[in-house]
N, C-alpha and C positions, 0 to 999 in steps of 0.2 A: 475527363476533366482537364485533361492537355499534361505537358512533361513538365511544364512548372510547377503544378498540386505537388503538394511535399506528400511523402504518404509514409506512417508509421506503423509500429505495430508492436505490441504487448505481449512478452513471451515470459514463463513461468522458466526458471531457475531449472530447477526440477518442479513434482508436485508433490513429492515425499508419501508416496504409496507405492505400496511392493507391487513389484511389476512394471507399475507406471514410469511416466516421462522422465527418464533418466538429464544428469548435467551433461552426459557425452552426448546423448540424441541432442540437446537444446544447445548446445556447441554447434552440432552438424546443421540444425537448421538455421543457424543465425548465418552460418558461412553462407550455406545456400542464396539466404535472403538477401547477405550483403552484395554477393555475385552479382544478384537483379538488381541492383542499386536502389534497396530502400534507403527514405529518408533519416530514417531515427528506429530505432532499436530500443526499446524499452525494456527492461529487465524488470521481475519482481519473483515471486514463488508461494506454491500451494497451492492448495482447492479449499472448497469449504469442508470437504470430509478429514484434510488435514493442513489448516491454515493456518501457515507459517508467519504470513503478511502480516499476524496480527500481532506476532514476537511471544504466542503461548508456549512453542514448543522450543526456545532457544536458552542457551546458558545463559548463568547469570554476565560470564566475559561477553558474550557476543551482543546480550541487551548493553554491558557495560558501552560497548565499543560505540553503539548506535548499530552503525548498517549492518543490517542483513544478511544481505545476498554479494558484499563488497568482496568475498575472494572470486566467484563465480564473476563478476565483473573484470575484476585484475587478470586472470584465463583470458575473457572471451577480446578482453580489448587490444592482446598482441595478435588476434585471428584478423580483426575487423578494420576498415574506413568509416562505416557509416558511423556517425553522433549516436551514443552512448548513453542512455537514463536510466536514471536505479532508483526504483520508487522500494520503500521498508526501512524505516526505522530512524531516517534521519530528523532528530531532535535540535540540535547544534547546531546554528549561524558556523561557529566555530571549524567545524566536522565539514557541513558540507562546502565552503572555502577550499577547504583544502583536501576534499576528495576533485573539485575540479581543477584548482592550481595542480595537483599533483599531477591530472591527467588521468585518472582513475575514471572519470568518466566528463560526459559536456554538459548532460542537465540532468538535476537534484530533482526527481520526484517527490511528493506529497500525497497524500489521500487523506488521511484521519484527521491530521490537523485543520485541514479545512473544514469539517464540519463544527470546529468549536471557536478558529478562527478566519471567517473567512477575507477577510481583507489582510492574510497573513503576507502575501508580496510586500504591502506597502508596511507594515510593521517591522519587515527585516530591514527593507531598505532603508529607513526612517531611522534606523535602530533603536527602535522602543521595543526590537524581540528580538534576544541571542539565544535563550532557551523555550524551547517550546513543552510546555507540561500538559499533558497529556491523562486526564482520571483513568484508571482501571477500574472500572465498576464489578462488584463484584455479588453476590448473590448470598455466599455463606457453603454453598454448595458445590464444593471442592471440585467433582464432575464435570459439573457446568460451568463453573469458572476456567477452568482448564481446557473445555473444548472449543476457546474461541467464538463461540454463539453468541454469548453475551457482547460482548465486547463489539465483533458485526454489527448486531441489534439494538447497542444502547448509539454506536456513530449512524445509523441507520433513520435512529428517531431524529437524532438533529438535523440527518437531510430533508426529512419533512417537516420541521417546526423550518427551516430557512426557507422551505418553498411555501410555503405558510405565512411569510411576513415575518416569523418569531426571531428572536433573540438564542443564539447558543446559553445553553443551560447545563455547566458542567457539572452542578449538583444534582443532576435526573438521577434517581433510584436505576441501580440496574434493573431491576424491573420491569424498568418502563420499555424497554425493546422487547421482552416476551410481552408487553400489552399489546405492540405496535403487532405482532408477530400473530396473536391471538384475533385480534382485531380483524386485519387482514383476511385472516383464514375464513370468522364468521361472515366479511361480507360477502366475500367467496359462492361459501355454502349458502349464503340467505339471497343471494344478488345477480351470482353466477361470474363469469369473468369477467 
């Protein structure tokens, strides 16, 4: 692609399983990477067996705060040159301002929001959005509420009702992602891959 392609790359925090990808191992690899002169460095954390990204497993302080994965950032960015993005948890016009004024990082990630807003750039910029609200769908079933699933599976359905044509629907049943989930699986079985 030649040395002008910018080339990024998406690295988990840690992924909060024992054992697993430690913050010092994902420190050691971003040095590496930055060594090579990648372009942008994107931070976020979890897997789906313990997804963090979705803010199930976080204090009520660190949902308070918004970000995430923002001390794992404030570490890894006295390490690094390359540009800096921390996708998790940012709600706040406010918040993300001034996680970039401060220098905490160069670009505000997003994922969830877009799928209920997705013409959110121009909403901030516009300033018709400083807070971004966000449903937790929830099931009733403490378990499954808490394992992050739902919440995957209900922003999951809204990427295919927008590839769809459809309109974001932040009143969808949580529900409706174990349909999308269920769905899926029968055509599977009846269809094959």
């Amino acid at each position: 692609m030649g040395s002008s392609f910018p080339i990024g790359i998406k690295i988990n925090s840690a992924d909060f399983q024992r054992g697993g990808f430690t913050e010092e191992e994902s420190m050691e690899v971003v040095q590496l990477l930055d060594a090579e002169g990648i372009d942008l460095i994107e931070v976020s954390g979890g897997t789906y067996e313990q997804p963090a990204m979705t803010g199930t497993s976080f204090k009520k302080s660190t949902k308070e705060r918004e970000v995430y994965f923002i001390d794992y950032v404030k570490k890894v960015r006295k390490l690094l040159e390359a540009p800096l993005m921390l996708t998790g948890g940012f709600r706040t016009v406010t918040t993300m301002e001034r996680a970039i004024s401060e220098g905490e990082l160069d670009v505000v990630g997003m994922a969830r929001p877009f799928t209920l807003y997705p013409d959110l750039p121009n909403r901030i910029f516009e300033g018709k959005l400083t807070r971004i609200e966000i449903p937790n769908p929830k099931t009733g079933i403490k378990i499954v509420d808490n394992s992050g699933f739902i919440d995957i599976k209900w922003h999951e359905v809204h990427i295919h009702r927008l590839g769809d044509g459809k309109i974001p629907n932040p009143k969808l049943s949580a529900y409706s992602g174990i349909g999308l989930n269920v769905s899926t699986i029968l055509k599977k079985l009846l269809f094959g891959s």
